[in-house]
C-alpha positions as a LaTeX table, in Angstrom:
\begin{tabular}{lrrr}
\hline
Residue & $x$ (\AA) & $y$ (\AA) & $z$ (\AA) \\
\hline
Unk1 & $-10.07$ & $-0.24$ & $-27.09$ \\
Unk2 & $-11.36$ & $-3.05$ & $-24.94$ \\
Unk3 & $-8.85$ & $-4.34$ & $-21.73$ \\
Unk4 & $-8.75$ & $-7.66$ & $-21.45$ \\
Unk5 & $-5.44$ & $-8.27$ & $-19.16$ \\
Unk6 & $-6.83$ & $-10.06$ & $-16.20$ \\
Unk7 & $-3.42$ & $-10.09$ & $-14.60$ \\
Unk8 & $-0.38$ & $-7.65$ & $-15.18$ \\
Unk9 & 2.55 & $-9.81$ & $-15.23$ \\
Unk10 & 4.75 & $-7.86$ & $-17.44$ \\
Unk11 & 4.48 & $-5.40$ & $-20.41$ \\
Unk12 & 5.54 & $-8.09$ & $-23.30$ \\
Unk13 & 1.99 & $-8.61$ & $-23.80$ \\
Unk14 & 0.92 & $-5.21$ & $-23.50$ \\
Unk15 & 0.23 & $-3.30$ & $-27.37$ \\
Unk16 & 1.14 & 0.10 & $-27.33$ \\
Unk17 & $-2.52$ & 1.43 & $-27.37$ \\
Unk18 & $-3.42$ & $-0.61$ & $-24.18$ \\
Unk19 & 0.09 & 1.30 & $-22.62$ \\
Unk20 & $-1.79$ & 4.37 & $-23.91$ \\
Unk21 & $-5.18$ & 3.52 & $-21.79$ \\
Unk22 & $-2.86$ & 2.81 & $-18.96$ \\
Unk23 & $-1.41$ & 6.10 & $-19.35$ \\
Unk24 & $-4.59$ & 8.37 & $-20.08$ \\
Unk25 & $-6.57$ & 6.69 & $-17.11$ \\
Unk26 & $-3.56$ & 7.42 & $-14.96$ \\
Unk27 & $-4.10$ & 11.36 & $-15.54$ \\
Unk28 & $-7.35$ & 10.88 & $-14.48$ \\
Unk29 & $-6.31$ & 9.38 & $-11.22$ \\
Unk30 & $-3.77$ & 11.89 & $-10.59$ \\
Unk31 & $-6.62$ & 14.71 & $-10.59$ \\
Unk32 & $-8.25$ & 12.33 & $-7.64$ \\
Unk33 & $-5.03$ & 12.78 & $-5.62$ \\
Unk34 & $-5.35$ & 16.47 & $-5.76$ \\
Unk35 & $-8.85$ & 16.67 & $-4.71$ \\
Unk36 & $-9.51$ & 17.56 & $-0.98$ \\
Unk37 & $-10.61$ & 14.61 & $-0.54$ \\
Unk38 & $-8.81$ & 12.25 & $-2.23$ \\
Unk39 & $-10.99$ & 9.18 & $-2.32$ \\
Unk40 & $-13.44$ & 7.19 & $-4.98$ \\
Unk41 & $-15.76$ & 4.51 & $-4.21$ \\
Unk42 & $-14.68$ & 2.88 & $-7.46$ \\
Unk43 & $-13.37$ & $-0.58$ & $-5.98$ \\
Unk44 & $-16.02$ & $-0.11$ & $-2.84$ \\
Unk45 & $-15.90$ & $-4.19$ & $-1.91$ \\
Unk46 & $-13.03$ & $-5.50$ & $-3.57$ \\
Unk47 & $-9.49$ & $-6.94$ & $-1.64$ \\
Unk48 & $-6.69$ & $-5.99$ & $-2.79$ \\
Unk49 & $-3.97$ & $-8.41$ & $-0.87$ \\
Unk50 & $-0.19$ & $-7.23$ & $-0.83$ \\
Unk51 & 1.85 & $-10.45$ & $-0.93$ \\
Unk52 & 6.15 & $-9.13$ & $-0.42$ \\
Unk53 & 8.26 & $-11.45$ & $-0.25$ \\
Unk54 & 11.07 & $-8.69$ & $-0.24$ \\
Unk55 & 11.18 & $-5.60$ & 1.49 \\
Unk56 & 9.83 & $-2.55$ & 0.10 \\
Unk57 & 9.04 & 1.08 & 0.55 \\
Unk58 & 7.52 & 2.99 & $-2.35$ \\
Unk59 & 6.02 & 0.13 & $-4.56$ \\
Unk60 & 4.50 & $-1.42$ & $-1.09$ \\
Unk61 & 2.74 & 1.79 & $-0.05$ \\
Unk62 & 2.35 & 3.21 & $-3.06$ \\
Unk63 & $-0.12$ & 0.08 & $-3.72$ \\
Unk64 & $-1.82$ & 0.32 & $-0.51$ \\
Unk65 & $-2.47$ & 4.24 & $-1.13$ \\
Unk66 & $-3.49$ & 3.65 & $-4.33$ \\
Unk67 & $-5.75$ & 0.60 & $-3.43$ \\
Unk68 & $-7.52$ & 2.55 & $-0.56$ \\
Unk69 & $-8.14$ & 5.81 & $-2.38$ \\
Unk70 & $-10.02$ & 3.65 & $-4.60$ \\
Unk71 & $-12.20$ & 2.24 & $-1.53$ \\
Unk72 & $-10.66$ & $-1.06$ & $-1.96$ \\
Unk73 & $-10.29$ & $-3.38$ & 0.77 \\
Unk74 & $-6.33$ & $-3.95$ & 1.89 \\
Unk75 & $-4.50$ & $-6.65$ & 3.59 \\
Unk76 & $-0.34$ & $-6.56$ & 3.43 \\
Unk77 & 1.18 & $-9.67$ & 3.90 \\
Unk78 & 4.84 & $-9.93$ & 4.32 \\
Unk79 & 6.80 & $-13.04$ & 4.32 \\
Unk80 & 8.50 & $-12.37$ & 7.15 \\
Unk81 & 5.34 & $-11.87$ & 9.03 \\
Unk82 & 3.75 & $-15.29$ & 7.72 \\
Unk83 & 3.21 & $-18.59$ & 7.68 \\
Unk84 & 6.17 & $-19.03$ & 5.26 \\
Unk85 & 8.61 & $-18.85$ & 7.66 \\
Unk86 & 7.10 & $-22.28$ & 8.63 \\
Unk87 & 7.61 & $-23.38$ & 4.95 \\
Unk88 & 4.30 & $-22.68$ & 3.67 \\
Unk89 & 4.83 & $-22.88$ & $-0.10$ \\
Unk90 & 3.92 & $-20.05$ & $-2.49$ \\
Unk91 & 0.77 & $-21.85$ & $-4.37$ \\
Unk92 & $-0.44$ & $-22.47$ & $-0.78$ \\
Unk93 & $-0.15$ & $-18.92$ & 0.14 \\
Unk94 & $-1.66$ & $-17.72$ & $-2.92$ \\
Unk95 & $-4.68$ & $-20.27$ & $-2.33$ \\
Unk96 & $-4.96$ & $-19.05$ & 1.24 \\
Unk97 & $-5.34$ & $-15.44$ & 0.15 \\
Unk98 & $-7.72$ & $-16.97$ & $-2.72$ \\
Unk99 & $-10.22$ & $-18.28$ & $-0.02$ \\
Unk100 & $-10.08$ & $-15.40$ & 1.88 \\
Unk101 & $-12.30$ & $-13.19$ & $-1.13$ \\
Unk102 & $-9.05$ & $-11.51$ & $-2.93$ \\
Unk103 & $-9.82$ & $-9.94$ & $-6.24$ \\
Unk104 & $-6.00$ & $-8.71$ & $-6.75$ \\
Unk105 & $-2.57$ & $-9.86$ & $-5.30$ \\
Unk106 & 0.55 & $-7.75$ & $-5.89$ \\
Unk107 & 3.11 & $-9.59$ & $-5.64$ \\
Unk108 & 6.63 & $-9.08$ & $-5.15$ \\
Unk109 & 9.04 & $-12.43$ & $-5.04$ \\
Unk110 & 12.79 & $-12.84$ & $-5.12$ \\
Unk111 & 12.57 & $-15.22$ & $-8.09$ \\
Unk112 & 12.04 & $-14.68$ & $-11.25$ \\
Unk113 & 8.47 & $-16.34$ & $-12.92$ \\
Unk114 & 6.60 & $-16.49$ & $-9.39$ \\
Unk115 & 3.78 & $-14.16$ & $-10.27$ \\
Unk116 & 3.58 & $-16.25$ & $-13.19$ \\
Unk117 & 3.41 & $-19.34$ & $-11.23$ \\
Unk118 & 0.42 & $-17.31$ & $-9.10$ \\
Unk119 & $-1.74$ & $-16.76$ & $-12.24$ \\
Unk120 & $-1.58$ & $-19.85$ & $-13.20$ \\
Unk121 & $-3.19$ & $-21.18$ & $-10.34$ \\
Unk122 & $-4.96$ & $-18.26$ & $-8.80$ \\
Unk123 & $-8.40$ & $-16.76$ & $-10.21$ \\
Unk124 & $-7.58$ & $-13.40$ & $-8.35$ \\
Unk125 & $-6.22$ & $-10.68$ & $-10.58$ \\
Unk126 & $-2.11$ & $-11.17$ & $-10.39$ \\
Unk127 & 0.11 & $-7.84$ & $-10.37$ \\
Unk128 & 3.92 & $-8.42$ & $-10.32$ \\
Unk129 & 5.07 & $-5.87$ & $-8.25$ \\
Unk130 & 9.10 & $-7.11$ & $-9.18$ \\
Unk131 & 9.98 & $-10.86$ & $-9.42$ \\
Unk132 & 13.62 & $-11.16$ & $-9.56$ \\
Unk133 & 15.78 & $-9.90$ & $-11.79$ \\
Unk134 & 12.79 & $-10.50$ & $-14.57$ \\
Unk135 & 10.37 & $-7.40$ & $-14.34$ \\
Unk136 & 8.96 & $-4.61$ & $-12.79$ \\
Unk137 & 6.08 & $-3.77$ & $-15.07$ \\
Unk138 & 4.26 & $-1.12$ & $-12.66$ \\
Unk139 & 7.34 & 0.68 & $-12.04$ \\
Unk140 & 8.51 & 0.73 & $-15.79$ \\
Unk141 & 4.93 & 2.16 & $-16.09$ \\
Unk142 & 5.74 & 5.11 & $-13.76$ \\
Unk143 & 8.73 & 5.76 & $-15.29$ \\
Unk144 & 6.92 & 5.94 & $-18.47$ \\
Unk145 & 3.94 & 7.99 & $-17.43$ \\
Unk146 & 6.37 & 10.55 & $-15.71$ \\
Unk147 & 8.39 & 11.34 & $-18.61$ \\
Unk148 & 5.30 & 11.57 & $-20.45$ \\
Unk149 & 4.00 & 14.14 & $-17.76$ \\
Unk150 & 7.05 & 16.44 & $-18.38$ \\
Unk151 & 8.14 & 16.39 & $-22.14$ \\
Unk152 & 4.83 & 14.64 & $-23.56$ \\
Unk153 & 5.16 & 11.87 & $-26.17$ \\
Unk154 & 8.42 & 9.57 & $-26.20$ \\
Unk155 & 8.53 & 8.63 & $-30.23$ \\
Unk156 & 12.21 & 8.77 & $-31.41$ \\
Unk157 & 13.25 & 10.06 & $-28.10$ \\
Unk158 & 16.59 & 9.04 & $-26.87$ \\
Unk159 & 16.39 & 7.71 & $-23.22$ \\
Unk160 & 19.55 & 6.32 & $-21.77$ \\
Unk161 & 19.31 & 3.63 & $-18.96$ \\
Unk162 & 22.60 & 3.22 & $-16.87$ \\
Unk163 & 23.63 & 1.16 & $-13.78$ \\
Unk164 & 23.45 & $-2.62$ & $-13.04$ \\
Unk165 & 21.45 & $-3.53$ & $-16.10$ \\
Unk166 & 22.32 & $-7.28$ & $-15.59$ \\
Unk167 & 20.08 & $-7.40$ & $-12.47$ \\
Unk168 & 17.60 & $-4.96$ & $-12.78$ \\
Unk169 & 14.27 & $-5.78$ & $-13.76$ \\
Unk170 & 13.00 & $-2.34$ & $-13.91$ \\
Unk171 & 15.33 & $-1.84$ & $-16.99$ \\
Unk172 & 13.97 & $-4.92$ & $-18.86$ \\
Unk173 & 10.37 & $-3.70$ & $-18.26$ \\
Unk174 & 11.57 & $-0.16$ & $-19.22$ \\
Unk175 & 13.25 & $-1.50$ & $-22.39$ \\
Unk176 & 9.74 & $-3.12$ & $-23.86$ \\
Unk177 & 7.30 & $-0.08$ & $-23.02$ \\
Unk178 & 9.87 & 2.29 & $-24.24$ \\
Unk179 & 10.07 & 0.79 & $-27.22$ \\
Unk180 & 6.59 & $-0.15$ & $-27.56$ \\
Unk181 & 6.11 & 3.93 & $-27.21$ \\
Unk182 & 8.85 & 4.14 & $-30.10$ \\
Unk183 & 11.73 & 5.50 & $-27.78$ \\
Unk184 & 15.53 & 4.90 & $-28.69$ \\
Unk185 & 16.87 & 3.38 & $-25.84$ \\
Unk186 & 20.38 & 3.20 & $-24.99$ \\
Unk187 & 21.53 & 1.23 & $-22.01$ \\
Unk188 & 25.15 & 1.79 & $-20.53$ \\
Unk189 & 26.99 & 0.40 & $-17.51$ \\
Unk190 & 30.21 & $-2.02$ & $-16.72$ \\
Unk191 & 30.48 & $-4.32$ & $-19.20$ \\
Unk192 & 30.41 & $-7.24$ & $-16.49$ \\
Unk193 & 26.67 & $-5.58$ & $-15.50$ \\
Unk194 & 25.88 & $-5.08$ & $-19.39$ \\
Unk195 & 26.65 & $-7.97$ & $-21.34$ \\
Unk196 & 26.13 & $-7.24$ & $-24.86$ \\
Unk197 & 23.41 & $-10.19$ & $-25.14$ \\
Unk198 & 21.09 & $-7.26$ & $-24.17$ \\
Unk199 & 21.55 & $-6.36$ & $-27.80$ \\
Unk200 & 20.61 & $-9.59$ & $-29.30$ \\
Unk201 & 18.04 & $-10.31$ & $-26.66$ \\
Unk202 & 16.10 & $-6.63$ & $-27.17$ \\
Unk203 & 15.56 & $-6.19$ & $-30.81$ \\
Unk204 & 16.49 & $-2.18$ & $-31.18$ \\
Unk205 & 18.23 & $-1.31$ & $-28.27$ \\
Unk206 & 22.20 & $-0.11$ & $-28.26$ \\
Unk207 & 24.49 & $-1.22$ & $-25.96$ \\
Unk208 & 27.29 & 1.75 & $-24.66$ \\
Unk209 & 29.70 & 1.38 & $-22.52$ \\
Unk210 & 31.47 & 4.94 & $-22.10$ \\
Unk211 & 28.41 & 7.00 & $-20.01$ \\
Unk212 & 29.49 & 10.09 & $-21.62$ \\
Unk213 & 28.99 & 8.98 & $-25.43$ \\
Unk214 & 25.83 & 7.29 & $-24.18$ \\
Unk215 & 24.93 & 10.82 & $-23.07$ \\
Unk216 & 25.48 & 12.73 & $-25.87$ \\
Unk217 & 21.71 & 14.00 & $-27.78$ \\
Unk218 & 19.51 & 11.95 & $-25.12$ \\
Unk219 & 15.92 & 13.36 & $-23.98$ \\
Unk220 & 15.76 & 11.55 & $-20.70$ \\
Unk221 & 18.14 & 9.63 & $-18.64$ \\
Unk222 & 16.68 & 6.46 & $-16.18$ \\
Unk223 & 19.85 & 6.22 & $-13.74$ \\
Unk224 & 19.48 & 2.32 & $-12.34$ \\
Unk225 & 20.45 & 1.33 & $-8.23$ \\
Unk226 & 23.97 & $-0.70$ & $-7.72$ \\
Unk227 & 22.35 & $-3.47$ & $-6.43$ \\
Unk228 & 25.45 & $-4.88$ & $-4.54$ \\
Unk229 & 23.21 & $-7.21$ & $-2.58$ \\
Unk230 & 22.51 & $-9.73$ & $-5.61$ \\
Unk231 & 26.06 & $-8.87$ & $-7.47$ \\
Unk232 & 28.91 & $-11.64$ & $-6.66$ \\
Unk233 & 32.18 & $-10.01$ & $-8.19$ \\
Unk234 & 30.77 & $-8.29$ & $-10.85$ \\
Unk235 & 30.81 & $-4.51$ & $-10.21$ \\
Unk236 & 34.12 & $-2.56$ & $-9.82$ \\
Unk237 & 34.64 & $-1.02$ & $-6.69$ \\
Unk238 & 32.10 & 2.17 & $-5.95$ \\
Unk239 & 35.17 & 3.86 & $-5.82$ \\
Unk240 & 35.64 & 3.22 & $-9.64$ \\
Unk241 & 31.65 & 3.45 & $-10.25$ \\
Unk242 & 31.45 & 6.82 & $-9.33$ \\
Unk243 & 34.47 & 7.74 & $-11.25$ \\
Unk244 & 33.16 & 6.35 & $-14.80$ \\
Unk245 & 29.49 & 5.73 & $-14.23$ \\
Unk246 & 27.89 & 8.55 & $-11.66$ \\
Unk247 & 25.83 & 10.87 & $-13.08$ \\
Unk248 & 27.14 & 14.66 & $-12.57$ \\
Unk249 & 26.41 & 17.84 & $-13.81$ \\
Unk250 & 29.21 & 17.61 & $-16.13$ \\
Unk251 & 28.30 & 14.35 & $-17.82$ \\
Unk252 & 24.71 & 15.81 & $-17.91$ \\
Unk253 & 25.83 & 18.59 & $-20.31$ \\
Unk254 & 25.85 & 16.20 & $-22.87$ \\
Unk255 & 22.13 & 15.49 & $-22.96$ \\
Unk256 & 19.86 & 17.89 & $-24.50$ \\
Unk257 & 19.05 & 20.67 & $-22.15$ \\
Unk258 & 16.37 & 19.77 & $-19.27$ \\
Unk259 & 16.67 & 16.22 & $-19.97$ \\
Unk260 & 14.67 & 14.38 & $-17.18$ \\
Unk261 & 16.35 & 12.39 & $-14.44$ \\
Unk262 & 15.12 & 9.24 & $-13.40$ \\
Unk263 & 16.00 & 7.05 & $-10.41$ \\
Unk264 & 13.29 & 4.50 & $-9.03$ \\
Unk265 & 14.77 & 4.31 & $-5.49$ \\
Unk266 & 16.30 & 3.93 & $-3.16$ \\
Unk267 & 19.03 & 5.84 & $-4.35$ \\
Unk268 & 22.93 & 4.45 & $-3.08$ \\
Unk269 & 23.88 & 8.55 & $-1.96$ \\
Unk270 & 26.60 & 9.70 & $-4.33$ \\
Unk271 & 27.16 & 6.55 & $-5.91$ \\
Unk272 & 24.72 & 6.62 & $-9.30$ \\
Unk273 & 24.09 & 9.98 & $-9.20$ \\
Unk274 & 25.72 & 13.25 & $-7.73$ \\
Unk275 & 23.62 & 14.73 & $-4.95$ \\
Unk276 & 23.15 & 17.82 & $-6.23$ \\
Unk277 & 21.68 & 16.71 & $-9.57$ \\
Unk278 & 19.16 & 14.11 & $-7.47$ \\
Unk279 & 18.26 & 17.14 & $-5.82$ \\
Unk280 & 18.45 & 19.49 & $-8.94$ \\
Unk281 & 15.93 & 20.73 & $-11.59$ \\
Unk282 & 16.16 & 18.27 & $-14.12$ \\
Unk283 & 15.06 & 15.10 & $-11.58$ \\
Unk284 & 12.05 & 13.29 & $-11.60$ \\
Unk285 & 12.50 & 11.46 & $-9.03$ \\
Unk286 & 10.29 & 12.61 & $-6.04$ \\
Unk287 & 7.47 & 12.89 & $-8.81$ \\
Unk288 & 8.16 & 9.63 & $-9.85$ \\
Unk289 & 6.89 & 8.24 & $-6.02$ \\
Unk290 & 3.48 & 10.40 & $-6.64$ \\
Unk291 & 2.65 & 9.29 & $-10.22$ \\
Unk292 & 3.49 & 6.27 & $-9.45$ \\
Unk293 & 0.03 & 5.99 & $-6.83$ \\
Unk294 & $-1.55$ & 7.36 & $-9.78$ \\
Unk295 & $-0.35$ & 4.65 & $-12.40$ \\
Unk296 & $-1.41$ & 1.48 & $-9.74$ \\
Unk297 & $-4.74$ & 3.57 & $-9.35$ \\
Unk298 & $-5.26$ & 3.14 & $-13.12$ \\
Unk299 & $-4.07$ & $-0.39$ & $-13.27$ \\
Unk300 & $-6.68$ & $-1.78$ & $-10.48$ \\
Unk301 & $-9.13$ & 0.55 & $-11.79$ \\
Unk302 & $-8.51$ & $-1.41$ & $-15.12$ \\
Unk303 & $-8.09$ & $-4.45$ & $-13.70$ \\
Unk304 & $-10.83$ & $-4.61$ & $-11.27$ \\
Unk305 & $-13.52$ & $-1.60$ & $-12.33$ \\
Unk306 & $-14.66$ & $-3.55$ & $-15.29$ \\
Unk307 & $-14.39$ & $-3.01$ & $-19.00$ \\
Unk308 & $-12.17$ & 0.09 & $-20.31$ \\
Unk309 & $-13.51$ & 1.31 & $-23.83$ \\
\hline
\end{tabular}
């Protein structure tokens, strides 16, 4: 297989074999991380600017690490921190950063399409590191290359998704590699944070309200953040959350036995999932944090080490 993405915008335009490369050079670039010395003069020359326009923990750094173990050259720009607080525009940003040698900008935005406004006008190599409530292609990617890790390939798996679907963007990027991979994925939540357009709008997916239905059979579970901050009215009370939607050991018996647990952070404590099963045998979630150095690795390796065959 040839890669021709020049920017990774979203996985709507990824096949499933170019997931696959993604995927198989990622296990490579986890074995780097274990090494000693766990560094490759792969991108030796290349800038790789950070561009967040929101705050961030684990996609921000897990860039950067991933960026320098490669030898690349790093700059992290925050928005906060930049000449946008003086109302420099986004294309002006972006051509800034163009002049100043990038090869790749990850980019995380508060609204939806801005990495797509980037590419258009940017010859650097665009990542969308989250825009909105749109996508979160890198993460989804993670997610993906985790579960892989642990019960190997996802064909006619059941994986249930469950939270504040309506906002999240890593559940729309989840939904089209999963089923690119030929997962059955279920998404539950509130019906005001699940409308049943999700149905219509993702050809294949089901729509379940009551969590512990949802749960019955599935392989893997991706448990989503209440993101409160961009909800106006919408959820119930956490009170009510927790009582219907939280993920505990007993709702857990329902899924086949050692079914993964997924969470991309930051976890709300003991709102979407009980402490001890964050903390328990069955979650992926510190794992998910490491792989997911290893799955940006991959994709600037891909995106900036020349052609994949």
């Amino acid at each position: 297989m040839t890669w021709h993405h020049h920017h990774v915008l979203d996985l709507d335009d990824f096949s499933r074999e170019e997931i696959e490369a993604v995927l198989e050079t990622a296990s490579a670039m986890k074995e780097v991380l274990t090494r000693p010395v766990p560094k490759v003069p792969t991108l030796r020359g290349k800038r790789v600017f950070g561009l967040f326009y929101e705050p961030s923990t684990r996609t921000r750094a897990s860039f950067e690490l991933a960026a320098k173990t490669l030898s690349a050259e790093v700059v992290g720009i925050t928005a906060q921190a930049s000449s946008v607080v003086k109302g420099e525009s986004l294309l002006d940003t972006i051509k800034t950063i163009e002049a100043l040698g990038a090869d790749a900008i990850i980019i995380r935005h508060p609204e939806a399409g801005a990495p797509y406004l980037a590419a258009r006008y940017c010859r650097a190599s665009i990542v969308n590191a989250g825009d909105g409530a749109h996508a979160h292609p890198t993460q989804a990617l993670l997610d993906i290359f985790s579960l892989r890790q642990k019960i190997g390939g996802l064909e006619g798996l059941k994986v249930v998704i469950v939270g504040d679907i309506l906002h999240s963007r890593v559940a729309r990027s989840n939904i089209r590699g999963l089923r690119a991979l030929g997962a059955r994925v279920v998404l539950c939540g509130p019906p005001t944070l699940l409308p049943m357009s999700f149905a219509d709008a993702y050809a294949g997916v089901e729509v379940e309200w009551d969590l512990e239905r949802a749960l019955e059979g599935a392989g893997a579970v991706i448990a989503l953040r209440l993101q409160l901050e961009r909800q106006q009215d919408l959820s119930p009370s956490l009170e009510e959350y927790v009582a219907f939607y939280q993920l505990n050991a007993q709702r857990l018996s329902r899924a086949r036995p050692g079914a993964p647990i997924l969470h991309p952070g930051p976890v709300n404590e003991g709102v979407e999932i009980d402490p001890e099963v964050a903390r328990g045998p069955q979650s992926l979630i510190d794992e998910q944090v490491t792989n997911g150095v290893a799955v940006r690795m991959a994709l600037l390796y891909l995106l900036l080490g020349g052609a994949h065959e």
